[in-house]
C-alpha positions in Angstrom: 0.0 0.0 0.0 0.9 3.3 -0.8 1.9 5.5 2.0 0.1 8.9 2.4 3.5 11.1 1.9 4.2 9.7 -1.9 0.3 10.1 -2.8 1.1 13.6 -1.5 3.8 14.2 -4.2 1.5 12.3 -6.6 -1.2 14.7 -6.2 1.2 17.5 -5.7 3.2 17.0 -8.8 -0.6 16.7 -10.7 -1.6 20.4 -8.9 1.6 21.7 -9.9 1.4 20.5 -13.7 -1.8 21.9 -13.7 -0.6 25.5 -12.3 2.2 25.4 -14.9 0.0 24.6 -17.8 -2.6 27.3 -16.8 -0.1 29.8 -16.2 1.8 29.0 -19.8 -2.1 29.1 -21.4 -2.2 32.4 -20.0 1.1 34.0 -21.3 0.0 32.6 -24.7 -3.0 34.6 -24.4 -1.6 37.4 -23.4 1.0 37.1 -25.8 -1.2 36.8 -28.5 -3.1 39.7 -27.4 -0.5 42.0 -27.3 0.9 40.6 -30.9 -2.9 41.2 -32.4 -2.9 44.8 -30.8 0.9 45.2 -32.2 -0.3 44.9 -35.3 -3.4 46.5 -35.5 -1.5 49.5 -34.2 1.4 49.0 -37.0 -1.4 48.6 -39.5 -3.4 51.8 -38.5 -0.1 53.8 -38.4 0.8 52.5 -41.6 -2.7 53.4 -43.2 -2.3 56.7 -41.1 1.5 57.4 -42.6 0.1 56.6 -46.2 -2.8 59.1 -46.4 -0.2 62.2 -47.1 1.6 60.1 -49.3 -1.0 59.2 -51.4 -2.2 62.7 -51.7 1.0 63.7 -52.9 1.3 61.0 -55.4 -2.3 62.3 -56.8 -1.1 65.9 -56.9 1.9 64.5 -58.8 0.4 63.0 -61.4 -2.4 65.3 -62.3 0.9 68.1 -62.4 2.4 65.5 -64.8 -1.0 65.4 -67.1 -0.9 68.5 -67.4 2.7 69.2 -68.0 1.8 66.3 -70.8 -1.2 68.4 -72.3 0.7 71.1 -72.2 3.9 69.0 -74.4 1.2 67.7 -76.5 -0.2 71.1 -77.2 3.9 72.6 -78.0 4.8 69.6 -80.0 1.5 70.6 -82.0 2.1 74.2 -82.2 5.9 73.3 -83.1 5.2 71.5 -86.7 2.5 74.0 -87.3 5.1 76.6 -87.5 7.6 73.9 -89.2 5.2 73.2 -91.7 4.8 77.2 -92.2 8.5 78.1 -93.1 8.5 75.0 -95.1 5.4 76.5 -97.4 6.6 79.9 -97.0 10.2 79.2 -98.1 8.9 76.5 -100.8 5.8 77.4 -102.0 5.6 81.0 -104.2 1.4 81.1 -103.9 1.7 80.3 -100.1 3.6 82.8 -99.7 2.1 85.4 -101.6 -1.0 84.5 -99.6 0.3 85.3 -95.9 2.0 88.6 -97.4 -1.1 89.6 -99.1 -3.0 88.6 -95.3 -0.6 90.3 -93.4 0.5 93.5 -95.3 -2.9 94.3 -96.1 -2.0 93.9 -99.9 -3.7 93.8 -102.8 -4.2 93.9 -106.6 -5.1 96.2 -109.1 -9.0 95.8 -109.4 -9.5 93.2 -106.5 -12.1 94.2 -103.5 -10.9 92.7 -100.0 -13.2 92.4 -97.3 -12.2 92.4 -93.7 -14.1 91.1 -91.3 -12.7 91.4 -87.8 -13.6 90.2 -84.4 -14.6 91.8 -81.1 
């Protein structure tokens, strides 16, 4: 028969496996509590961080479509006037045609009517 003092350390040993596992159950808890709020926090600040950012980034890129329109429009503009000299230093009735428009000139017996805007 068992004597009382090792059922003691039985029942002991049991009680104190018991207050160990409940004890590691709740550091885990704990633990992954504070991890969960870790992140949330890292995630919120992240978020928080990004929100000038991304208005920046916007602001950027609507400064870039227009610095694109405004190219676009130049690079238009640019073989209009090309395509000017080339007619004007190539073409005799082209040319006769902006000097007449310009300098107000005209022929013998020809009637030119202006019309101007407001």
């Amino acid at each position: 028969m068992p004597d009382s003092s090792s059922r003691l350390r039985k029942e002991s040993r049991h009680s104190a496996g018991r207050s160990v596992r409940g004890r590691t159950t709740g550091v885990r808890i704990v633990t992954r509590s504070a991890f969960s709020v870790f992140l949330i926090t890292a995630c919120v600040a992240l978020g928080v961080l990004s929100v000038p950012q991304m208005r920046k980034l916007r602001a950027l890129k609507e400064e870039l479509a227009r610095a694109k329109a405004l190219e676009a429009h130049v690079e238009r503009e640019k073989d209009q006037k090309r395509r000017d000299l080339h007619a004007i230093r190539n073409d005799p009735a082209y040319l006769e045609l902006v000097a007449r428009d310009r300098l107000n000139l005209y022929r013998e017996g020809e009637r030119v009517y202006r019309i101007e805007r407001k």
